[in-house]
LOFI-999339 format. One record per residue (C-alpha): x, y, z; residue in one letter. Coordinates in nm, 4 decimals. Example, Ala and Ser with C-alpha at 12.3 -4.5 7.8 and 13.67 -1.06 7.14 Angstrom:
% LOFI-999339
<<1.2300, -0.4500, 0.7800>, 'a'> <<1.3670, -0.1060, 0.7140>, 's'> 
This chain:
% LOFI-999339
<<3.2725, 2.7545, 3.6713>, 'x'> <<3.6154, 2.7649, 3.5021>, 'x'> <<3.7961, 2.9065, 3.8417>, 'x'> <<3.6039, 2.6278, 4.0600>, 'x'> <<3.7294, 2.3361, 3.7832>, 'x'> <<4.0919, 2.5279, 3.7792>, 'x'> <<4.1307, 2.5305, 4.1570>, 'x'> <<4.0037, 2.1335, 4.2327>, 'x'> <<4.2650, 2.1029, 3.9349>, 'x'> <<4.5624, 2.2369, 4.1222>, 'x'> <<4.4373, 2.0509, 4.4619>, 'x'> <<4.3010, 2.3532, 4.6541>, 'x'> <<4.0189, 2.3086, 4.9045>, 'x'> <<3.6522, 2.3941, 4.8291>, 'x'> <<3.3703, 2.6062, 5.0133>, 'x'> <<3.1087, 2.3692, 5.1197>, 'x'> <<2.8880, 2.6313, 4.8401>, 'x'> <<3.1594, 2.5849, 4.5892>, 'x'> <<3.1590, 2.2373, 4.6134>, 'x'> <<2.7431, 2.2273, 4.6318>, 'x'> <<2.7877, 2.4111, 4.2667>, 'x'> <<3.0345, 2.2017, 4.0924>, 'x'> <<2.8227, 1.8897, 4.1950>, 'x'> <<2.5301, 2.0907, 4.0513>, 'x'> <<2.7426, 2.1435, 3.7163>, 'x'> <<2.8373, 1.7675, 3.7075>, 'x'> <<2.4953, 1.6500, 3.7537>, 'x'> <<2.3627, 1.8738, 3.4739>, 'x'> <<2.6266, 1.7903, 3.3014>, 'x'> <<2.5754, 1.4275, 3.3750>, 'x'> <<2.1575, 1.4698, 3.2842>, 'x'> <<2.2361, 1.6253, 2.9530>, 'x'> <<2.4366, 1.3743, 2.8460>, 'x'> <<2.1967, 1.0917, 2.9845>, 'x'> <<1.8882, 1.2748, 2.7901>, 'x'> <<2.1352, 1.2826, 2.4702>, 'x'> <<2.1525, 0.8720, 2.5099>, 'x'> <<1.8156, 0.8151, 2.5763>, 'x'> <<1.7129, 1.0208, 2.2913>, 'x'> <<1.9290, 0.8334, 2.0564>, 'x'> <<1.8065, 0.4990, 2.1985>, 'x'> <<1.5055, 0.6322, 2.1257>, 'x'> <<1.5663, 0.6839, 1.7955>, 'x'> <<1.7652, 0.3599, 1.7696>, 'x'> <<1.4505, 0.1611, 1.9205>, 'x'> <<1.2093, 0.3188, 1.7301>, 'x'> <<1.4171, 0.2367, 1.3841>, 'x'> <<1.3772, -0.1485, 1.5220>, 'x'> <<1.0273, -0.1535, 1.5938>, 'x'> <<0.9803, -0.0154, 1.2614>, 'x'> <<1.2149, -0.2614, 1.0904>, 'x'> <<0.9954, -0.5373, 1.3160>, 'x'> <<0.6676, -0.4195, 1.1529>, 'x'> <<0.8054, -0.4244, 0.8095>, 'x'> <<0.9115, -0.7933, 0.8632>, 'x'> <<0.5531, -0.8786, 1.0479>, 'x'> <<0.3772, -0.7478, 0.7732>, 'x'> <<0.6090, -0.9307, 0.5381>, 'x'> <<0.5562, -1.2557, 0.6951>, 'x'> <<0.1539, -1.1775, 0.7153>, 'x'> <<0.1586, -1.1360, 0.3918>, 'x'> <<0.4033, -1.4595, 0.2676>, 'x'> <<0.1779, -1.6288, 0.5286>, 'x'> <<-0.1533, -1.5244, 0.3629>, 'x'> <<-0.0778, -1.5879, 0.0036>, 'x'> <<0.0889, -1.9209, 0.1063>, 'x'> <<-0.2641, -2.0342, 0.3116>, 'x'> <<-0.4538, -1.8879, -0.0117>, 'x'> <<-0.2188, -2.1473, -0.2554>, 'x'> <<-0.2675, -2.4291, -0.0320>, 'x'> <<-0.6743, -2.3807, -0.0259>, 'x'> <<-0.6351, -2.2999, -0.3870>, 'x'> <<-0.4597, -2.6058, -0.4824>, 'x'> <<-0.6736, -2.7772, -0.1954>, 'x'> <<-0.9834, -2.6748, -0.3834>, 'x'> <<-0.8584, -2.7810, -0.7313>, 'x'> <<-0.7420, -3.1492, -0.5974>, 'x'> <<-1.0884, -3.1662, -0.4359>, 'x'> <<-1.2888, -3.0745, -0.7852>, 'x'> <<-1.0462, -3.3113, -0.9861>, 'x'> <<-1.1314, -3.5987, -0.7103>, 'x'> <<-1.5141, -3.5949, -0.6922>, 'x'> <<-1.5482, -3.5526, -1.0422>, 'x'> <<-1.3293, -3.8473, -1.0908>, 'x'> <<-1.5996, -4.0223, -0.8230>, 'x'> <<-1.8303, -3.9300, -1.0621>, 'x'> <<-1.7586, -4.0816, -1.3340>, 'x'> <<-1.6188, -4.3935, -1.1893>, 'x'> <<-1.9726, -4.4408, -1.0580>, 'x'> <<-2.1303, -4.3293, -1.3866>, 'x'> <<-1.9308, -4.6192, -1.5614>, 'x'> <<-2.0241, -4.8588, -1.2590>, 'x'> <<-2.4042, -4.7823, -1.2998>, 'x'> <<-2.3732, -4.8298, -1.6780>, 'x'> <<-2.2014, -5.1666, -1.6034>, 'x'> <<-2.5183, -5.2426, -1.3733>, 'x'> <<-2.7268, -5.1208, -1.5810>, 'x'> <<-2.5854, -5.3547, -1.8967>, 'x'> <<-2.5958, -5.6391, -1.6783>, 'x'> <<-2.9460, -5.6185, -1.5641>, 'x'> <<-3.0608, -5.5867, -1.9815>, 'x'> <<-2.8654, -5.9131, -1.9632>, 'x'> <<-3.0271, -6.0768, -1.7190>, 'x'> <<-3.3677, -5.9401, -1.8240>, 'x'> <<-3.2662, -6.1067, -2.1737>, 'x'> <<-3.1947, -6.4082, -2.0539>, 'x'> <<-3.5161, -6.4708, -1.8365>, 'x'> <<-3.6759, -6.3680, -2.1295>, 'x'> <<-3.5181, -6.6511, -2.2847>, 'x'> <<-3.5858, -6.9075, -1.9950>, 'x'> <<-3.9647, -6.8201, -1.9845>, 'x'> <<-3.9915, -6.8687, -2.4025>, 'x'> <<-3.7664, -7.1902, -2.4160>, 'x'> <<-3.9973, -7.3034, -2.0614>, 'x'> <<-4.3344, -7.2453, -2.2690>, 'x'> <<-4.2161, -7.4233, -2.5693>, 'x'> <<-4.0954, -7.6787, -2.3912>, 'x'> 
């Protein structure tokens, strides 16, 4: 291989077979160092989908505590509401309730002042 680079170095003519084997030598040559590349962009893609699925998961899991916060806090804000619905109409049916004794009372009074009367 050396005498075939040494003579195309100094300008001499090659053999149709000499020339068919230093194109064979450049293309292997050529290959190898296309395999090396893909290899390492290989490597180098397979470092980013990895770094990718360490983020996804990341965000998944930001994404599900955040969701489980919200519906926590969601929950809590829900409780605090109806039981404040509760007792608003707790005190309104006590109100009713006091004002219908009332008005009992007073018909009482209407129909004992009417028969004395």
């Amino acid at each position: 291989m050396r005498s075939l680079l040494n003579k195309t170095t100094q300008g001499k003519r090659l053999s149709e077979q000499e020339y068919l084997i230093l194109m064979n030598y450049y293309n292997t040559k050529n290959m190898d160092y296309l395999f090396t590349e893909l290899r390492n962009i290989r490597n180098e893609l397979k470092g980013i989908m990895e770094s990718i699925d360490k983020k996804f998961k990341e965000a998944m899991d930001y994404a599900d505590k955040a969701r489980k916060e919200s519906t926590e806090y969601a929950d809590k804000n829900k409780k605090e509401i109806i039981d404040y619905v509760d007792k608003r109409f707790e005190a309104i049916d006590k109100r009713f309730e006091d004002l219908n004794k009332r008005i009992d009372n007073l018909r009482e009074l209407i129909l004992t002042l009417a028969k004395k009367a």
